[in-house]
LODOMAR-815566 format. One record per residue (C-alpha): y, x, z; residue in one letter. Coordinates in steps of 0.05 Angstrom, whole numbers, plus 5000, padded with zeros to 4 digits. Each point is the difference from the previous one (the first is absolute). Example, Ala and Ser with C-alpha at 12.3 -4.5 7.8 and 13.67 -1.06 7.14 Angstrom:
491052465156A 506950274987S 
# end
This chain:
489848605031X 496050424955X 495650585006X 502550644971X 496750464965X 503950494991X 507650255017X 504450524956X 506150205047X 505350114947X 496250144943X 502350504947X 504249684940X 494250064951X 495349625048X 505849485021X 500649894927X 492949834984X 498349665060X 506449564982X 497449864922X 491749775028X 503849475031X 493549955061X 503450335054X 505049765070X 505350355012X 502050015072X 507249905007X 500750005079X 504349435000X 498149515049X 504149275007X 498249725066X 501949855067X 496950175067X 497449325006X 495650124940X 498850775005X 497650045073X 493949554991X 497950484944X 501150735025X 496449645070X 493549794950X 500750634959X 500550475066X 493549595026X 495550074935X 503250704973X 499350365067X 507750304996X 
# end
């Protein structure tokens, strides 16, 4: 996991593009390839040390 500094929610085209061209930056897709076995042992830790 890493720590995130900041998040743009659908950023405007002009900050997209640059963002895109520094070449530092995550994008977070949503996409998540798992099954339960794997997933509930993480949401379980994350819910414990996140507070959710």
């Amino acid at each position: 996991m890493f720590q995130v500094e900041t998040f743009i929610e659908k950023p405007v085209i002009k900050t997209a593009e640059k963002l895109i061209k520094e070449k530092r930056y995550f994008w977070n897709s949503e996409i998540i390839y798992a099954n339960s076995i794997q997933l509930v042992p993480i949401f379980t830790r994350c819910k414990l040390t996140c507070g959710s």
